[in-house]
N, C-alpha and C positions, 0 to 999 in steps of 0.2 A: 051262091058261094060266099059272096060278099055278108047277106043275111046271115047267114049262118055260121062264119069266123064270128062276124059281132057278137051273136049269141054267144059263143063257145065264151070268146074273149068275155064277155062280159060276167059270164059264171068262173071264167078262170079265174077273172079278177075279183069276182065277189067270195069266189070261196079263199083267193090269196088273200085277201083283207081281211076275210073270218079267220083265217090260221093266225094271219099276223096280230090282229085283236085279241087272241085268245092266247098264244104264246110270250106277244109283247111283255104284258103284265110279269111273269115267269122270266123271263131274258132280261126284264129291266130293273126284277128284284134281286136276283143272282147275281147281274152287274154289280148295280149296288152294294152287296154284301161284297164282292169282289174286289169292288175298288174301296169300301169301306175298311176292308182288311189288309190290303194293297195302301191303304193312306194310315191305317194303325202300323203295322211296319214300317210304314217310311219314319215318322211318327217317334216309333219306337228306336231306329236307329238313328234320327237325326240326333233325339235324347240321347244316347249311348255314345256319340261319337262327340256332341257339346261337353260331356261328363269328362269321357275319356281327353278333351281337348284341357276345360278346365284343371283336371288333377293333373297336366303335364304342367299345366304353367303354374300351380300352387306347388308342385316339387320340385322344380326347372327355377323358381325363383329364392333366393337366399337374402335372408339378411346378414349383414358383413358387420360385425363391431369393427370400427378404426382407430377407437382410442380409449382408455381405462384410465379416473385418475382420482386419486384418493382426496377425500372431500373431508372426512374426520376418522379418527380413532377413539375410540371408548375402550374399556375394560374388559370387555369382550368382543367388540365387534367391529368391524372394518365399512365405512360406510364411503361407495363410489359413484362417480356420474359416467357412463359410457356412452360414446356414440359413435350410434347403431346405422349404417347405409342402409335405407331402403330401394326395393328391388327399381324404384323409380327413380332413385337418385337422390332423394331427401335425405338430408339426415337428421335425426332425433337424437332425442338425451335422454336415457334411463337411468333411475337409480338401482345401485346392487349392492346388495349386504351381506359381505361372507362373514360366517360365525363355524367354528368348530365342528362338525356330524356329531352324533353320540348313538346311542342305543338306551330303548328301556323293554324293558320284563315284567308281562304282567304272572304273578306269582300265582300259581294254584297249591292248595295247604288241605291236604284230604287226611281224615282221620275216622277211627270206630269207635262210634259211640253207642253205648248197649247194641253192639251188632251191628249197628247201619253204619254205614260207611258216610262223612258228616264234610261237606267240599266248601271250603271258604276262598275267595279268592284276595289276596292281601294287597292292598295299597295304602301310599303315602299322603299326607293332607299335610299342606306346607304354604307359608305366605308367600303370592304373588304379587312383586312390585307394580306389574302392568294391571292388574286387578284393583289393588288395594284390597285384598280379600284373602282370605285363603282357597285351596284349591285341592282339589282327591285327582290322583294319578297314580301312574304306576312308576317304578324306581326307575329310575332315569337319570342320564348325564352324557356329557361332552368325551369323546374320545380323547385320552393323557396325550398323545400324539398321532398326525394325519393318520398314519399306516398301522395302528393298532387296531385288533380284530374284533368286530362287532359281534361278537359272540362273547370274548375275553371282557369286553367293556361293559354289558350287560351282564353279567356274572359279577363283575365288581362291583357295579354301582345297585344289585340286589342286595349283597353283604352288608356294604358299607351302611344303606339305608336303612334294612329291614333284622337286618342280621341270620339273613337265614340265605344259602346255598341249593338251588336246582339239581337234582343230578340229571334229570332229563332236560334237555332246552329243544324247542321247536323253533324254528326262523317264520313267519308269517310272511314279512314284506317289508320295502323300505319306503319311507315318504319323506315329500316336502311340502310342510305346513303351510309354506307360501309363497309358492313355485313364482310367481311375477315379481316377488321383491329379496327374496332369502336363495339361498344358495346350501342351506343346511338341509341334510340327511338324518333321517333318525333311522335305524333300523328295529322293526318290533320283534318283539320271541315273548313266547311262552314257555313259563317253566313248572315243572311239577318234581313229584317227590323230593321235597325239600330236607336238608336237612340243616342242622344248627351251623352259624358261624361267629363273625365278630363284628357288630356294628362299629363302625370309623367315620361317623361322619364330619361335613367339613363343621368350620369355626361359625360358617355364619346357617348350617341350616336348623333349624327350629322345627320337626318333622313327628307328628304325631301317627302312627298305624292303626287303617282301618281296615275291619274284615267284614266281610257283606257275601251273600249266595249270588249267583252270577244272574238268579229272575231279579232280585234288587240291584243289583247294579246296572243291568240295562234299563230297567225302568227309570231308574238317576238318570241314563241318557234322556229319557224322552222328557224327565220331569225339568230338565238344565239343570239338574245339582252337578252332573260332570259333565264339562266343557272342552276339555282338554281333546286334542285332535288325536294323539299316538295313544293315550288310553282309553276314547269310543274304539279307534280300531282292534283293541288289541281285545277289547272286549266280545264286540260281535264279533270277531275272528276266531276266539276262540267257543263261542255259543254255533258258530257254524260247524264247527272241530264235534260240537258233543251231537248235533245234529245228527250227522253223517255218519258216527259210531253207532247210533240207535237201528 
């Protein structure tokens, strides 16, 4: 009896070690995959929950101005020192420059020539003091007062400049040139079917009209002949406008 449990037992256990040898492999790859996917989720929500942690404290924390105090006045423009409480408790000193918003228009001038319909778009070339240079843009200026309408002000300062009147105006978008130091707004539009009005321009501007097809005038973007920020946008904004009609 003794003999022969041994035997048994010993084929039990050589064929339980052949099961386990031959399953192990399989149970310890599936493990693996198991817990390799078990350790990407973890993995993945430790990520999701550091993300989620960080963006509460990047929205949860404010910077605080505590003080505003005018440093000079020029002609145009108001130039101040602020400081700014950090969410740590520092505080720093920026500078801030408010100047007037305005609006400008970049004009579109279509006409028929022997039959084909002939699309010019018109802009201004005028000396830049920060340049030294002159400069191509679109008719552009300062809003008369804060609360007048960027649409009204871009209508005017088209006439004034070009002497010519939109009857259609599109709104594009509004920018700032230089959101970390300026505080000024331009609003861009586009205008088409123009018709005649009355140039008024001021005492000091010196403003020659140029008209160019909208493949040259982007090309002037990429060549730097035009530099100017609200007239690249107002440009490709409107080359996306002819895109999307096609």
């Amino acid at each position: 009896m003794e003999k022969n449990l041994n035997i048994n037992n010993s084929k039990m256990n050589e064929q339980n070690t052949n099961n386990l040898n031959i399953n192990d492999p399989k149970m310890n790859e599936q493990n693996t995959n198991n817990q390799n996917t078990n350790n990407q989720n973890t993995n993945h929500q430790n990520t999701d929950d550091q993300r989620t942690n960080n963006e509460s404290v990047i929205t949860s924390e404010h910077m605080k101005r505590l003080d505003r105090t005018l440093i000079f006045k020029g002609n145009r423009v108001e130039v101040y020192e602020d400081v700014i409480l950090k969410p740590d408790g520092e505080e720093v000193r920026y500078d801030y420059v408010h100047n007037r918003s305005g609006a400008g228009i970049l004009l579109v001038d279509r006409a028929s020539v022997n039959g084909e319909e002939k699309e010019e778009l018109i802009f201004v070339k005028q000396y830049r003091n920060t340049l030294d240079d002159y400069d191509i843009e679109i008719p552009a200026g300062c809003q008369n007062y804060p609360e007048e309408d960027f649409k009204e002000c871009a209508l005017r300062e088209a006439e004034e400049e070009t002497g010519f009147i939109p009857e259609k105006v599109f709104y594009i978008t509004k920018m700032i040139a230089a959101v970390g130091l300026f505080d000024e707004q331009t609003a861009i539009f586009i205008g088409t079917d123009l018709k005649n009005g009355q140039i008024k321009r001021d005492d000091d501007e010196y403003i020659e009209l140029i008209r160019m097809s909208l493949d040259e005038a982007v090309r002037n973007i990429y060549e730097h002949k035009i530099i100017d920020s609200k007239t690249i946008i107002a440009i490709l904004a409107y080359k996306d406008m002819k895109n999307k009609l096609k």
